[in-house]
C-alpha positions in Angstrom: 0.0 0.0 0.0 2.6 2.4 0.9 4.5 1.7 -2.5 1.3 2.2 -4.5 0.9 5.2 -2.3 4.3 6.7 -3.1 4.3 5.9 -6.8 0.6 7.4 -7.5 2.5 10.7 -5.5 5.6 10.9 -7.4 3.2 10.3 -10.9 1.6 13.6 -10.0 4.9 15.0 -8.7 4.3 15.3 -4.9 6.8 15.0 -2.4 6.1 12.2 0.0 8.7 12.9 3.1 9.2 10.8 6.4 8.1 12.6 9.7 10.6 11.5 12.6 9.4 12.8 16.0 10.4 13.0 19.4 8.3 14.9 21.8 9.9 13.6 24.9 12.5 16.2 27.3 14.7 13.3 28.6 14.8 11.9 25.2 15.6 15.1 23.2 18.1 16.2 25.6 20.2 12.7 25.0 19.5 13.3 21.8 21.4 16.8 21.5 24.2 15.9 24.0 25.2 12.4 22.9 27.7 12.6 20.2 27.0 9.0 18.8 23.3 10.3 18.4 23.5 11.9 14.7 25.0 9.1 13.2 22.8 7.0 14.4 19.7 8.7 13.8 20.8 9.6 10.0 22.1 6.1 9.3 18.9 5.0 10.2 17.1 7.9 8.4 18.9 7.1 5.1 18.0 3.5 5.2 14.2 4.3 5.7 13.9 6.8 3.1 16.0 5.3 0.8 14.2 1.9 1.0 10.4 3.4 0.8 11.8 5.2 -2.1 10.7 8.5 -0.1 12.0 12.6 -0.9 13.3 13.1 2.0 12.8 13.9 6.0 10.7 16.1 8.3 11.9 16.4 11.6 8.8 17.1 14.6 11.3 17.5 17.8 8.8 19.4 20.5 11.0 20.5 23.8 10.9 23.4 25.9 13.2 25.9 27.2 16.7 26.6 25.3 18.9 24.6 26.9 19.2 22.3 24.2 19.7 24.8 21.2 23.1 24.7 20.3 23.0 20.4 20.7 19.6 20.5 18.2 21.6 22.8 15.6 24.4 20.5 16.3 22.4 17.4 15.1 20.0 18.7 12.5 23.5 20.2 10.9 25.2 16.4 11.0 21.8 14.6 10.1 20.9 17.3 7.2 24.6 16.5 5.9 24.3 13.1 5.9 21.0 12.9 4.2 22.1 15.5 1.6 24.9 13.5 1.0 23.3 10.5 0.2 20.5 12.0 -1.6 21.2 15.9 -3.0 17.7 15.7 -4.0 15.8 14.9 -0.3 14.6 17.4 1.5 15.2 18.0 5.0 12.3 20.4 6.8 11.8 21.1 10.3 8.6 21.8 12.3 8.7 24.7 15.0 6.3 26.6 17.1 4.7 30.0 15.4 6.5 32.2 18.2 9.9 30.2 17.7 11.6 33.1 15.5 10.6 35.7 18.0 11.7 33.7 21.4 15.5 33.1 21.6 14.7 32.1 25.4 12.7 29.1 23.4 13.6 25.8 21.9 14.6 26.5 18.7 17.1 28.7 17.4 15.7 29.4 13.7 18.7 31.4 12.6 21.2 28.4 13.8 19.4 25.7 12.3 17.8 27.4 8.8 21.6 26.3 6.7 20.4 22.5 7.8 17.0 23.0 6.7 15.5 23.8 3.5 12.2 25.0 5.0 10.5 25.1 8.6 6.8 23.5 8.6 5.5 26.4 11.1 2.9 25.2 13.4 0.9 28.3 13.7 -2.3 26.8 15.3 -3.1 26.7 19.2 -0.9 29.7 19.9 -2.9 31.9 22.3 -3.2 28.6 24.6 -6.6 27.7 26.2 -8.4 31.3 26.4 -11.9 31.3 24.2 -10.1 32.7 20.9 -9.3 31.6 17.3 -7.4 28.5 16.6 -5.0 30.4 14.1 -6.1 33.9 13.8 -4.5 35.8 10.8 -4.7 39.3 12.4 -6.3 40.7 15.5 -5.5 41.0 19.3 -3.0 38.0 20.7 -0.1 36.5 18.7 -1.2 36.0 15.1 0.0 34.5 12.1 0.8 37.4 10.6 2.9 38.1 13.8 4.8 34.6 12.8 5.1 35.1 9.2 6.6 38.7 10.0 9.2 37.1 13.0 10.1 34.1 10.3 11.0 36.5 7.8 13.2 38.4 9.7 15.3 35.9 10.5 15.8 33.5 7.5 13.7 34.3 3.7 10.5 33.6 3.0 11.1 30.6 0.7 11.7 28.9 4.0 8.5 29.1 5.7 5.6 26.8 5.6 2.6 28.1 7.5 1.0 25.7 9.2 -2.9 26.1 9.5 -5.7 24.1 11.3 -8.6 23.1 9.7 -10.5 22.3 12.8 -11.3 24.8 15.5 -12.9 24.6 19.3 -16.5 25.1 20.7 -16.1 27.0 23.7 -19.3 26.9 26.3 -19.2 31.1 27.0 -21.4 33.9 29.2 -22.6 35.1 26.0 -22.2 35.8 22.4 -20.1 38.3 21.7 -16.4 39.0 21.4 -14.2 38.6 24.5 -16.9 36.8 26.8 -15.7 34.9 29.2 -15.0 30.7 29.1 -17.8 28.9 31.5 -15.9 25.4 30.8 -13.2 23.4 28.9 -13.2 23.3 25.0 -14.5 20.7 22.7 
């Protein structure tokens, strides 16, 4: 299924890419400060991508703080070599938060890792956290996509930004009708 997959994609020249995650702290700090960890993770990447006759790699690492910046730029610049040098062709994309550009106190340090990357997958969704409010509003009061888009491209061009928007939303139980009223429970 997968093959049949792949080959009806590449017929009507789509990309299909293999998303590696790791959402784990412990995990993604042994990740970054383990030297033996880029080798293995892009000897193991090649195989896989190679073998599903794949385009390449998107990389979903979710962690907090910036601790582990310079250790992530570190292995996405080993792994992105490695790929690239066994494919010139695969691409190698990253997913980050929307406010990521904007936040050098954050996880990822866009400017350090954009030579390893050929574009971030930007997830701008869910970023005014659990307040009644759009899922990914374009303008308006809170952080915005256009607030993203605007932080990205200050930092690295806009060839390397994929916006990432939901197509789903939340039903919020409120006081009332109009704009601003307050939450009187949890989302669905």
């Amino acid at each position: 299924d997968l093959a049949n997959l792949v080959t009806r994609a590449h017929a009507a020249g789509s990309r299909v890419v293999l998303t590696v995650t790791c959402f784990g702290q412990s995990a993604l700090n042994q990740l970054t400060s383990d030297p033996t960890a880029p080798g293995r993770l892009s000897t193991s990447l090649v195989q896989l991508v190679s073998a599903k006759n794949l385009d390449g790699v998107n990389v979903d690492f979710e962690g907090e703080g910036s601790g582990d910046q310079a250790g992530l730029d570190s292995l996405m610049a080993q792994v992105s070599a490695a790929l690239r040098a066994a494919d010139s062709h695969w691409q190698v994309t990253m997913d980050t938060y929307g406010s990521s550009a904007g936040d050098p106190g954050g996880f990822y340090d866009i400017a350090g890792l954009a030579p390893s990357v050929d574009a971030f997958f930007v997830m701008a969704y869910d970023m005014n956290g659990t307040s009644p409010s759009p899922t990914a509003a374009l303008t308006g009061s809170g952080f915005t996509d256009l607030d993203a888009l605007q932080e990205y491209t200050a930092v690295v061009p806009a060839s390397k930004v994929i916006l990432g928007v939901p197509y789903y939303g939340y039903d919020w139980p409120t006081t009332g009708p109009g704009r601003g009223a307050a939450a009187t429970g949890p989302q669905t």
